[in-house]
C-alpha positions as YAML, in Angstrom:
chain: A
units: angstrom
residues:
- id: 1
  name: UNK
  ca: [0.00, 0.00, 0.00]
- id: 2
  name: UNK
  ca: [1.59, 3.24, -1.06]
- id: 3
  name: UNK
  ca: [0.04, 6.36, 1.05]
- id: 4
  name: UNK
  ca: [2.97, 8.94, 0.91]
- id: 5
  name: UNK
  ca: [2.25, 12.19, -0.34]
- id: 6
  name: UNK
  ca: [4.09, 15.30, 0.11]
- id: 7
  name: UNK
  ca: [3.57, 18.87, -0.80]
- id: 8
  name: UNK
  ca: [5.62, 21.53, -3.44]
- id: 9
  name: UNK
  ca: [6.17, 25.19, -2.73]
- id: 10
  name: UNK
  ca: [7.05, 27.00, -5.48]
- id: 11
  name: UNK
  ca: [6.62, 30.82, -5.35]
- id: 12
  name: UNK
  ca: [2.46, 31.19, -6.22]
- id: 13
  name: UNK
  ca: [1.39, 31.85, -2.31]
- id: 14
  name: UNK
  ca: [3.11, 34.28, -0.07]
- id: 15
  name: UNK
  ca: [5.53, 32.89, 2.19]
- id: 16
  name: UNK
  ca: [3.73, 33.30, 5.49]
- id: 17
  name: UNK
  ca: [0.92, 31.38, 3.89]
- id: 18
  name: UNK
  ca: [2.91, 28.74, 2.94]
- id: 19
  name: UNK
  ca: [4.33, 28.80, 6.51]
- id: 20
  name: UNK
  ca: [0.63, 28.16, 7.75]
- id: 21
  name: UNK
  ca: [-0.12, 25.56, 5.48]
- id: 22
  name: UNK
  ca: [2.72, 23.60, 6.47]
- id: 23
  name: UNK
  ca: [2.00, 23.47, 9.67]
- id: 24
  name: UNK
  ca: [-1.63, 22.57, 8.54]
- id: 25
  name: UNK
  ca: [-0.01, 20.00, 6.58]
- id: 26
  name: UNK
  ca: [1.64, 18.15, 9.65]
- id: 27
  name: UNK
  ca: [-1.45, 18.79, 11.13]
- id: 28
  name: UNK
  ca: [-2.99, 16.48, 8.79]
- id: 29
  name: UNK
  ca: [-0.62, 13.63, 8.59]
- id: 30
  name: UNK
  ca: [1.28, 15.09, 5.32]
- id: 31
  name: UNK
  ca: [5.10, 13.95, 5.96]
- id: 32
  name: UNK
  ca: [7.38, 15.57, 3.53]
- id: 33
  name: UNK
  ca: [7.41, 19.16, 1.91]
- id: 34
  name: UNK
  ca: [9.67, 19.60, -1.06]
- id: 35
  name: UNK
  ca: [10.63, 23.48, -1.92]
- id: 36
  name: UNK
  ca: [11.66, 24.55, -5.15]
- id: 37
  name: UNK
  ca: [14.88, 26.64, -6.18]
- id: 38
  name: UNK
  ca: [14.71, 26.10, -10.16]
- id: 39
  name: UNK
  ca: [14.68, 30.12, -10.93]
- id: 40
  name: UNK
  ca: [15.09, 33.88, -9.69]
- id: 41
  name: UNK
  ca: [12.56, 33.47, -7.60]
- id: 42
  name: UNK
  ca: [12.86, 31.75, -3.82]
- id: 43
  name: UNK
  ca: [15.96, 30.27, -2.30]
- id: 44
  name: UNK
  ca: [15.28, 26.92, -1.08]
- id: 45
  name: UNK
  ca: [17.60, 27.47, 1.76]
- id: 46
  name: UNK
  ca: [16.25, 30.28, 3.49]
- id: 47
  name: UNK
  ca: [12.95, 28.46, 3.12]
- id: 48
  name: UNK
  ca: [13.75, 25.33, 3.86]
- id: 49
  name: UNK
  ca: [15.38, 26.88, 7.27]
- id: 50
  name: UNK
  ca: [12.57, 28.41, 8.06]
- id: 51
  name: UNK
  ca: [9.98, 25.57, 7.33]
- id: 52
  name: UNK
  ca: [11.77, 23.10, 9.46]
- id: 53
  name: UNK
  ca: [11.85, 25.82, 12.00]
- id: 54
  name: UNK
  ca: [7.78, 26.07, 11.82]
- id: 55
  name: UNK
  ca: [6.78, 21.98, 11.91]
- id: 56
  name: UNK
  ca: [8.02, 19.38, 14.25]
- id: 57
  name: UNK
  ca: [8.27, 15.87, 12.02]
- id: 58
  name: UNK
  ca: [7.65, 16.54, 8.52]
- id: 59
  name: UNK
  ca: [10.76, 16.42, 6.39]
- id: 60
  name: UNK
  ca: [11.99, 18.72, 3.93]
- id: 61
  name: UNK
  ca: [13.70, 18.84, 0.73]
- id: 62
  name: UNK
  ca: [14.90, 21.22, -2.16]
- id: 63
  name: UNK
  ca: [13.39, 20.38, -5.21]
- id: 64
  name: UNK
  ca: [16.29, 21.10, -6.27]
- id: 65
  name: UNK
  ca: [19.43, 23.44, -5.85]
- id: 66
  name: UNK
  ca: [21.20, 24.13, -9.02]
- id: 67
  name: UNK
  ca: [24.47, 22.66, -8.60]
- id: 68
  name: UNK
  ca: [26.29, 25.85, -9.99]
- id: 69
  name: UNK
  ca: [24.80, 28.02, -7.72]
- id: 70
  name: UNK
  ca: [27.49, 26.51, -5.27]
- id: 71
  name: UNK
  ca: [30.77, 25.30, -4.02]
- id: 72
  name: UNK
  ca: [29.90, 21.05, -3.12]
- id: 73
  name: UNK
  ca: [31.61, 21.90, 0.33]
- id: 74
  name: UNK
  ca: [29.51, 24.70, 1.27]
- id: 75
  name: UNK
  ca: [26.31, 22.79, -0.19]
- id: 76
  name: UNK
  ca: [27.47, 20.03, 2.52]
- id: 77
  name: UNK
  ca: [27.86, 22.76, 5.18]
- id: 78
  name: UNK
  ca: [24.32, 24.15, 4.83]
- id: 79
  name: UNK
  ca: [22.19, 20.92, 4.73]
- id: 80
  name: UNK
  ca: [24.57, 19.86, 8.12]
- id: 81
  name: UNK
  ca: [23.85, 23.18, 9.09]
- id: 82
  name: UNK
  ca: [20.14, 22.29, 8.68]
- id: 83
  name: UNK
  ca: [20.50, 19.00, 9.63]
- id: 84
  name: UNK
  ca: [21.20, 20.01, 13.28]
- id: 85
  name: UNK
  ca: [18.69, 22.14, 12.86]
- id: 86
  name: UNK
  ca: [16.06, 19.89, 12.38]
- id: 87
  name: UNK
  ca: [17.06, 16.33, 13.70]
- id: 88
  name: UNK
  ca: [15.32, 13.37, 13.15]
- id: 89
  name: UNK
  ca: [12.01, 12.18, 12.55]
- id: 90
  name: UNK
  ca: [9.79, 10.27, 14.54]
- id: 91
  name: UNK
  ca: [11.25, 7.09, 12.54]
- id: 92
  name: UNK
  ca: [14.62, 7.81, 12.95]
- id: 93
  name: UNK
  ca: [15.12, 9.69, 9.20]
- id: 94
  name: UNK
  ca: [16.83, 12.57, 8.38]
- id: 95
  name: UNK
  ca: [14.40, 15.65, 8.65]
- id: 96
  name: UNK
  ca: [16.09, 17.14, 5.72]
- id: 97
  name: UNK
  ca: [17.12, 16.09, 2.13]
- id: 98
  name: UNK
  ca: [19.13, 17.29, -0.18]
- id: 99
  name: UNK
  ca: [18.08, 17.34, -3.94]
- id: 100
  name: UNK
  ca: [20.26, 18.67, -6.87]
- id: 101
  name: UNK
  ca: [19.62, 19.63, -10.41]
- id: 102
  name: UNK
  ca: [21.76, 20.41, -13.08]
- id: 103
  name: UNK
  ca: [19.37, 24.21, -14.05]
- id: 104
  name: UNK
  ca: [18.57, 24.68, -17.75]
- id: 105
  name: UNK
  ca: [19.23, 27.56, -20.53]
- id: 106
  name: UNK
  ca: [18.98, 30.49, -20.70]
- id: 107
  name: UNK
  ca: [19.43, 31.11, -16.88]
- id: 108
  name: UNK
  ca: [22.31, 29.14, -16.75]
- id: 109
  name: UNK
  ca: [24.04, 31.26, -19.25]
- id: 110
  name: UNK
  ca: [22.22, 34.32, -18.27]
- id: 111
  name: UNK
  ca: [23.68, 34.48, -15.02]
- id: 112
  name: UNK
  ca: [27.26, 34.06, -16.32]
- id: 113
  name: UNK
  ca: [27.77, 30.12, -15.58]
- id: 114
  name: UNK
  ca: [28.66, 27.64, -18.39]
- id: 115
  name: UNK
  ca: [26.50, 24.61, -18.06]
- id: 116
  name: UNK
  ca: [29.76, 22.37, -19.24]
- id: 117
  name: UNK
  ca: [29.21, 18.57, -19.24]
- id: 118
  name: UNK
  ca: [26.24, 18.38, -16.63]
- id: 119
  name: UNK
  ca: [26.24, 14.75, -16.16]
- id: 120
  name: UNK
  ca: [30.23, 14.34, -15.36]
- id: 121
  name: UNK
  ca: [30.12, 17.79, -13.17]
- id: 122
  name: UNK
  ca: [26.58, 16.45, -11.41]
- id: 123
  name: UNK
  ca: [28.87, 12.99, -10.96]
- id: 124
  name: UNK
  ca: [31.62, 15.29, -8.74]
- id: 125
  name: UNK
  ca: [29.13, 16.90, -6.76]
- id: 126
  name: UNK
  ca: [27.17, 14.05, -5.50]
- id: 127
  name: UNK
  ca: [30.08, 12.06, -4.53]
- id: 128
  name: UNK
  ca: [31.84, 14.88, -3.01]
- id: 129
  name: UNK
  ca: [29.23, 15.78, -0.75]
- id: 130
  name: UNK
  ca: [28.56, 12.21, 0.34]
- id: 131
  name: UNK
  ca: [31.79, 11.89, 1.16]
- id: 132
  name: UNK
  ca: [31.59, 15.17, 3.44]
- id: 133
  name: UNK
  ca: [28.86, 13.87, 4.75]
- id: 134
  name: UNK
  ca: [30.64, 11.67, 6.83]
- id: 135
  name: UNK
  ca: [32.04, 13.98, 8.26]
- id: 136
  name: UNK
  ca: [35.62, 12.92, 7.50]
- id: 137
  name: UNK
  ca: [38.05, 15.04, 5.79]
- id: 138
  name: UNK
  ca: [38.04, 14.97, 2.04]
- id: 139
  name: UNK
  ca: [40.51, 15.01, -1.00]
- id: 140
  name: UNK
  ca: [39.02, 14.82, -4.28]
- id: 141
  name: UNK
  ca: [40.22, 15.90, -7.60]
- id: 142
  name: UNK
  ca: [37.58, 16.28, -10.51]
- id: 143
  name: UNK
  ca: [37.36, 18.44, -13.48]
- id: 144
  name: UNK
  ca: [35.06, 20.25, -11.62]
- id: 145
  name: UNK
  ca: [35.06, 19.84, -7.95]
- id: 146
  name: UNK
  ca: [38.90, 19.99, -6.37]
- id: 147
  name: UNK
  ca: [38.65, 19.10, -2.36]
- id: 148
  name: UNK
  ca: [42.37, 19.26, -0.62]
- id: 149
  name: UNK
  ca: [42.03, 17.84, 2.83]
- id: 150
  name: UNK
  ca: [38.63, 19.30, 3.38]
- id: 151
  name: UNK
  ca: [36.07, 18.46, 5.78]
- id: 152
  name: UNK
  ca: [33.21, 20.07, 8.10]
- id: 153
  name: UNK
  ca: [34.23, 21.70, 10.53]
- id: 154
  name: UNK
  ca: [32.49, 20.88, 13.15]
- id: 155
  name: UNK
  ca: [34.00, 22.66, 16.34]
- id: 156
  name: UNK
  ca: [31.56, 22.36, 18.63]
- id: 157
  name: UNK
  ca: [28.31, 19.91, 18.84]
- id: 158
  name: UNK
  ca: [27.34, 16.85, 16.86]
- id: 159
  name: UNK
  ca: [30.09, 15.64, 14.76]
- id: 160
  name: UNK
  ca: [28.44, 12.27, 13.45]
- id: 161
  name: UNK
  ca: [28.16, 11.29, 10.34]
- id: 162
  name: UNK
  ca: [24.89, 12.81, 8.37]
- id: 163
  name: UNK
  ca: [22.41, 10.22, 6.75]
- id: 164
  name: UNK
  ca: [21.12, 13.15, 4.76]
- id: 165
  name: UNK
  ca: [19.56, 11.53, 1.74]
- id: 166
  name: UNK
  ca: [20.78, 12.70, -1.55]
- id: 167
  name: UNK
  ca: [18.24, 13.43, -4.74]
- id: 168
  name: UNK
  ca: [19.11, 14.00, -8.27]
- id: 169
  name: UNK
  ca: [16.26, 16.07, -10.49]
- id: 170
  name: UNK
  ca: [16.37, 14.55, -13.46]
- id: 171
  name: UNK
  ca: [14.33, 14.49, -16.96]
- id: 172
  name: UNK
  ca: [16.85, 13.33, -19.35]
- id: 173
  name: UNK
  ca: [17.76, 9.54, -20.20]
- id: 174
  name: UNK
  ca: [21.57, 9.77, -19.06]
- id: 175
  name: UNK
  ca: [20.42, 12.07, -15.71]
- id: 176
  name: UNK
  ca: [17.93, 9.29, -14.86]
- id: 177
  name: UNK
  ca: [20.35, 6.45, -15.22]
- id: 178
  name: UNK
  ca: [23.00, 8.76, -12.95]
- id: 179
  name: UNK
  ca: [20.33, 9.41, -10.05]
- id: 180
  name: UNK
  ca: [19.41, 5.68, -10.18]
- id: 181
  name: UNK
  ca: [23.24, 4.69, -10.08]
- id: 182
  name: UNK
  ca: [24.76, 6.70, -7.45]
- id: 183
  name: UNK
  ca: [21.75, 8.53, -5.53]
- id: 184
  name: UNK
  ca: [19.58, 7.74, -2.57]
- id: 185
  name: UNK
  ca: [16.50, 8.60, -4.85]
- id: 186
  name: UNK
  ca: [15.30, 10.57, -8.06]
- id: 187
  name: UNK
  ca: [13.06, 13.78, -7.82]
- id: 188
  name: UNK
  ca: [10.99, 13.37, -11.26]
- id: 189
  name: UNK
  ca: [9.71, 15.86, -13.24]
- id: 190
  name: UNK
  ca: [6.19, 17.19, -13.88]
- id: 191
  name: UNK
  ca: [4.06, 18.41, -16.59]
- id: 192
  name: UNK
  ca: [4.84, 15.13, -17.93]
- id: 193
  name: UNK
  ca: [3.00, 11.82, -18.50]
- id: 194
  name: UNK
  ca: [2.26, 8.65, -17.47]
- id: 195
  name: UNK
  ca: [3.83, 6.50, -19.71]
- id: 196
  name: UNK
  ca: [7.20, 9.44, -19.14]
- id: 197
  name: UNK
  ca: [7.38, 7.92, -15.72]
- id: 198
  name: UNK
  ca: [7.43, 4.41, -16.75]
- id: 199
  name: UNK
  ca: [10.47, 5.27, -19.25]
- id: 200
  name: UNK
  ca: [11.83, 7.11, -16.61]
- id: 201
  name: UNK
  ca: [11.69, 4.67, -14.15]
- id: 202
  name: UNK
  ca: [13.20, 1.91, -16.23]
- id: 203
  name: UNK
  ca: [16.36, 4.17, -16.94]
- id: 204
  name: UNK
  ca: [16.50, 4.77, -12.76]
- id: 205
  name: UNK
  ca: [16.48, 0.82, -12.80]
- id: 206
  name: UNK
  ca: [19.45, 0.34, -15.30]
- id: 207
  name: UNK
  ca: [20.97, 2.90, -13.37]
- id: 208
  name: UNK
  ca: [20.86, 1.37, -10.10]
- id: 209
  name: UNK
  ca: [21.60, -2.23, -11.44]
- id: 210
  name: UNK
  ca: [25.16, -0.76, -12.36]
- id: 211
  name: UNK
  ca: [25.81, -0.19, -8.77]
- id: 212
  name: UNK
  ca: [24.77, -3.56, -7.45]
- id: 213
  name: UNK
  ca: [21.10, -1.89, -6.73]
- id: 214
  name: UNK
  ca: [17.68, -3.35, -7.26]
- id: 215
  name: UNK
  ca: [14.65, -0.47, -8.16]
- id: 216
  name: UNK
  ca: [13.08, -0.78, -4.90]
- id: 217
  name: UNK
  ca: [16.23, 0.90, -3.49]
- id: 218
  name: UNK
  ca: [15.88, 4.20, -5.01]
- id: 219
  name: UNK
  ca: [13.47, 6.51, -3.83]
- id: 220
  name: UNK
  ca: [11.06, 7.91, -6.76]
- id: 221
  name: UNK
  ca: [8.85, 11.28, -5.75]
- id: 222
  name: UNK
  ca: [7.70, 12.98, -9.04]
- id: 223
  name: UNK
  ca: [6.80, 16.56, -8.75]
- id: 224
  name: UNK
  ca: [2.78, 16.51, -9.75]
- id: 225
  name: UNK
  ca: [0.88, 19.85, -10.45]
- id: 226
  name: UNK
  ca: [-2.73, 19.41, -8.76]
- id: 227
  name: UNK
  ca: [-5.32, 21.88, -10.22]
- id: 228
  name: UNK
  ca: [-8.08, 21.12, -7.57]
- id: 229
  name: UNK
  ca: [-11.63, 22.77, -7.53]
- id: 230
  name: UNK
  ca: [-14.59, 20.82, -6.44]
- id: 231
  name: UNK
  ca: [-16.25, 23.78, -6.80]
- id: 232
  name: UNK
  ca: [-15.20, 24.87, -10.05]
- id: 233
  name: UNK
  ca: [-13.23, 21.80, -11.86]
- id: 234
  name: UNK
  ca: [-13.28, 23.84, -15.04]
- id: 235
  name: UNK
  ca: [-11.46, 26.83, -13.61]
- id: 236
  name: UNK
  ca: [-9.09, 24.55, -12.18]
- id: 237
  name: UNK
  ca: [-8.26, 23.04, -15.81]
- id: 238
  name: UNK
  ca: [-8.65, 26.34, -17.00]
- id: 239
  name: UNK
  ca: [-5.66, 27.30, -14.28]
- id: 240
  name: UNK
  ca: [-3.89, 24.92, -15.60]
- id: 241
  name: UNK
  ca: [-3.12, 25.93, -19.03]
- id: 242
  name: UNK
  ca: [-1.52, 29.05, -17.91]
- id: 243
  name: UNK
  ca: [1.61, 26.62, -15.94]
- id: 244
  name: UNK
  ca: [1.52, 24.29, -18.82]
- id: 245
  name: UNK
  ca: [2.28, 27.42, -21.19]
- id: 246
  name: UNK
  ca: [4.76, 28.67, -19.19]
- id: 247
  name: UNK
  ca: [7.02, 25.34, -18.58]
- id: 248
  name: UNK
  ca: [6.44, 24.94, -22.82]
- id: 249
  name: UNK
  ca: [7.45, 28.49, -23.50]
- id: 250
  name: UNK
  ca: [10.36, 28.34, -21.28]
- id: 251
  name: UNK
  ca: [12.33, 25.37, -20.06]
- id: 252
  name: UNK
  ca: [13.33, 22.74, -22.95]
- id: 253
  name: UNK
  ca: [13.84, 20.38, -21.15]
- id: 254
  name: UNK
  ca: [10.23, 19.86, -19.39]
- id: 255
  name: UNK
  ca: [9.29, 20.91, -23.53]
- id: 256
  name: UNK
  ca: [10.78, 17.65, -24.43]
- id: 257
  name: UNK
  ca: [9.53, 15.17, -21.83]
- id: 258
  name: UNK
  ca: [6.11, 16.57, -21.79]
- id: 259
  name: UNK
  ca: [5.38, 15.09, -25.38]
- id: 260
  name: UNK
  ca: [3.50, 18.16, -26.30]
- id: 261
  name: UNK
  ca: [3.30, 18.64, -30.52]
- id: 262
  name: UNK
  ca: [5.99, 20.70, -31.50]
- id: 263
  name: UNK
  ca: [4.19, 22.46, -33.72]
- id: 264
  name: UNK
  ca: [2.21, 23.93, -30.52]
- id: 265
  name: UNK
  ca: [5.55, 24.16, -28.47]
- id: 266
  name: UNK
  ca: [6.61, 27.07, -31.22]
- id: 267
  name: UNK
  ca: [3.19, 28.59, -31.32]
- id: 268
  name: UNK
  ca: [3.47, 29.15, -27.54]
- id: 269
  name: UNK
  ca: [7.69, 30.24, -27.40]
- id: 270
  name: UNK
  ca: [5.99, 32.99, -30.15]
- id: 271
  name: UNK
  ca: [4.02, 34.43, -27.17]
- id: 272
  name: UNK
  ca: [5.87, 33.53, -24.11]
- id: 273
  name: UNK
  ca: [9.20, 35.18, -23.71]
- id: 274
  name: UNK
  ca: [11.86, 35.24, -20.97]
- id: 275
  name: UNK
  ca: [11.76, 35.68, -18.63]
- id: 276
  name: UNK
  ca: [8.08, 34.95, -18.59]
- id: 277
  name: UNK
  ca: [5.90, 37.88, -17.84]
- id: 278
  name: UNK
  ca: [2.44, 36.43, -16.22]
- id: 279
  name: UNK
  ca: [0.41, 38.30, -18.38]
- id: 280
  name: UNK
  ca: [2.40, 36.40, -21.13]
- id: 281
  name: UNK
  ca: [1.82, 32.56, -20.19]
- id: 282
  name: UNK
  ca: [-2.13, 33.69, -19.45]
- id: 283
  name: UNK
  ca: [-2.42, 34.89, -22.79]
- id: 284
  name: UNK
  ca: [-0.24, 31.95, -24.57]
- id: 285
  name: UNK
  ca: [-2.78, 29.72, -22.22]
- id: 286
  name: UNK
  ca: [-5.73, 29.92, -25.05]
- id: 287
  name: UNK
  ca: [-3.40, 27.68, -26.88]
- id: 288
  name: UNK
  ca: [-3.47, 24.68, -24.21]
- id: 289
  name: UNK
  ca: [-5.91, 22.05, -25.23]
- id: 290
  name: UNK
  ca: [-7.89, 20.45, -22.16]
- id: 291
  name: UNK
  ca: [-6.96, 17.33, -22.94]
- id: 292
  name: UNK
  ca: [-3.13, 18.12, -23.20]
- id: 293
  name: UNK
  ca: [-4.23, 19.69, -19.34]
- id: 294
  name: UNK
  ca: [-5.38, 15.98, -18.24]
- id: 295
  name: UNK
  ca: [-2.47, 14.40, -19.54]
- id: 296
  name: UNK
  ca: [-0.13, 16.14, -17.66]
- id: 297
  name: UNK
  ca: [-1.11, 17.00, -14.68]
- id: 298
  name: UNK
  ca: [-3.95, 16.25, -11.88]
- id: 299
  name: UNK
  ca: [-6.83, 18.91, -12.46]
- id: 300
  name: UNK
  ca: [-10.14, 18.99, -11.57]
- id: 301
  name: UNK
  ca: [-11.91, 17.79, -9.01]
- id: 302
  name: UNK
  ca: [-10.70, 15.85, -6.01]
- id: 303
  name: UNK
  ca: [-11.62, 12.46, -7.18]
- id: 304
  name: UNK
  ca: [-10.31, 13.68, -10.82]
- id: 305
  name: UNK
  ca: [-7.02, 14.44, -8.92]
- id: 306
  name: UNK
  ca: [-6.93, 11.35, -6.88]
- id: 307
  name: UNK
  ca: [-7.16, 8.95, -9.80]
- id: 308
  name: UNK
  ca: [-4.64, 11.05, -11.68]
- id: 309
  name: UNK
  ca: [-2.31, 10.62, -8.80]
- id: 310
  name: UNK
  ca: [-2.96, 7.01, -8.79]
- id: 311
  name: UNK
  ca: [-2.28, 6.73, -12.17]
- id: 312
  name: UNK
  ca: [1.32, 8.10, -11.62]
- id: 313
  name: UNK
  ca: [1.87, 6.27, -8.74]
- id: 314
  name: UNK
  ca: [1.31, 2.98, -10.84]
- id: 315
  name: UNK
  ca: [3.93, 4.15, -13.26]
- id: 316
  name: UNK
  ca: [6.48, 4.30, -10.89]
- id: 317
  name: UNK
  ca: [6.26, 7.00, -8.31]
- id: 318
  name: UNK
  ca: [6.75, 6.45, -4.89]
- id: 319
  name: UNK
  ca: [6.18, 9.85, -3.39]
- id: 320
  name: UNK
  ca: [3.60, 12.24, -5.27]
- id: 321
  name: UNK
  ca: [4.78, 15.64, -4.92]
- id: 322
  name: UNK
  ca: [1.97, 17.91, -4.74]
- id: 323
  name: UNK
  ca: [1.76, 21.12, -6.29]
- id: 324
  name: UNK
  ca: [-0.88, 22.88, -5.46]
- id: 325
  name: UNK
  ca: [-1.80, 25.43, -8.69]
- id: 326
  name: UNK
  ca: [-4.99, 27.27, -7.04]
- id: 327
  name: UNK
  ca: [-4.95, 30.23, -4.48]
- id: 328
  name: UNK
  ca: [-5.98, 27.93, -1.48]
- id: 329
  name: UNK
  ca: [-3.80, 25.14, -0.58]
- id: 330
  name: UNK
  ca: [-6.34, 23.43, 1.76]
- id: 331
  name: UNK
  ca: [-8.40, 21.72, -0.40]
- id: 332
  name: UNK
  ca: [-5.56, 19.85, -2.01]
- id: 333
  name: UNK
  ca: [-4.15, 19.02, 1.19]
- id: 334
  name: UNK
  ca: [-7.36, 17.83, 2.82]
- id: 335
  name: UNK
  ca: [-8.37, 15.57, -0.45]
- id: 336
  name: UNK
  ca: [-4.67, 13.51, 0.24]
- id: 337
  name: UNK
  ca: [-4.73, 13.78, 3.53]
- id: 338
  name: UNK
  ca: [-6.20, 10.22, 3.85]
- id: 339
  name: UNK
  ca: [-4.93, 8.99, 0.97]
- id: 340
  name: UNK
  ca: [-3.88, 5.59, 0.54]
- id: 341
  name: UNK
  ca: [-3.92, 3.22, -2.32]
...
């Protein structure tokens, strides 16, 4: 029986809301809350800080920190810094995770960073920062992480090893196989479908088999939008369209995976620039079919959402990752907070 569900903050509600529905999340048996850091928008740091600071068990993860954004040792530092923070769980996990992503173009390139060989330079990071995660000191020499004699310096406090679980965002084939060879889990991508996940789950697998691994070893939450309106399931599809027309207009890589026709993928870039203006991605949102809507994402009403969600779950995801698309959070969180399947 899978009955996991977690929650995605993204930048939509004002932070002191999403403060308050955390804590109404834990309040409702929701265990993890995964905050994004994928543009110019929130650090995931300063809100992750401040969400473990606000609930007592649920755990938290970035979803995810560009891995050019910083130094492996100092990414090490922080989630340590967090992890004493927050503790443990009441079953003895890490409170806090750590997921990485490799960012996309333009931003990458936009903010003066070269996005050079992703997968080798993702490779670096993740075993780097394991390796300062046990709190030993660290030598490593990469082509683009170079640790002499490094390790945390703990001076004062609790200098055990961290079992901070490490995540790798990925969408492409070679990504996938990476998370699934050398990570604790995979954060998969949304505004993608079904039959994406089962792809993407079978590259996880042939990644994790190189590493002695079986599938059931890695840890698969999939970032899921959830358009919920009992009320008004038609506005919620209608809400919808305006995400789907920004992640088309803007990041290539989600353009790709989301098997949307090309041929409407160009007809939305026309009117969606970037950085994407709101007004932008509502007008380009006339373009979105409804069934395109259903296909990649969970909108509608709450059993519409739930048998989306169970749909993805059966592909492959262990964890669905909850994003919740209208202006009040609750509904969403009270439809899953039962949920079992």
């Amino acid at each position: 029986m899978n009955s996991r569900i977690a929650l995605y903050f993204q930048d939509k509600h004002e932070i002191a809301y999403e403060l308050e529905m955390a804590k109404y999340a834990e309040s409702r048996g929701i265990k993890e809350i995964w905050q994004a850091d994928t543009r110019l928008a929130r650090d995931c740091v300063v809100m992750m800080s401040a969400l473990l600071t606000e609930t007592n068990n649920v755990r938290i993860g970035s979803g995810v920190l560009p891995i050019w954004t910083r130094n492996p040792a100092i990414i090490a530092a922080t989630w340590s810094t967090m992890w004493e923070l927050a503790g443990l769980d009441d079953t003895n996990q890490s409170r806090v995770m750590l997921g990485l992503g490799a960012w996309w173009e333009p931003i990458t390139s936009r903010v003066g960073e070269e996005r050079k060989k992703p997968l080798k330079a993702m490779r670096e990071n993740i075993e780097s920062i394991r390796e300062l995660f046990t709190m030993e000191e660290v030598s490593y020499a990469g082509e683009f992480v170079n640790l002499d004699r490094v390790k945390l310096d703990v001076a004062y406090g609790n200098v055990d090893a961290r079992p901070i679980p490490i995540y790798l965002g990925a969408t492409g084939p070679k990504m996938l196989e990476l998370a699934g060879e050398i990570c604790d889990g995979v954060v998969l991508n949304y505004i993608v479908t079904p039959e994406y996940i089962r792809e993407a789950v079978e590259l996880v697998s042939i990644g994790a088999k190189k590493s002695g691994k079986t599938l059931d070893q890695i840890d698969r939450p999939e970032l899921l939008v959830c358009s919920l309106s009992d009320d008004d399931p038609d506005e919620a599809v209608r809400t919808g369209k305006s995400l789907i027309a920004y992640y088309l207009g803007t990041e290539p890589h989600i353009m790709k995976a989301s098997g949307a026709d090309p041929d409407l993928v160009e007809r939305v870039k026309e009117v969606v620039g970037w950085p994407a203006r709101e007004s932008d991605y509502r007008k380009a949102a006339d373009l979105i079919p409804d069934d395109l809507v259903k296909s990649l994402m969970a909108a509608g009403t709450s059993r519409q959402c739930r048998e989306t969600v169970e749909e993805y779950v059966d592909a492959g995801v262990t964890c669905p990752i909850l994003y919740p698309l209208m202006n009040d959070m609750r509904p969403v969180i009270d439809a899953f907070a039962d949920w079992s399947m």
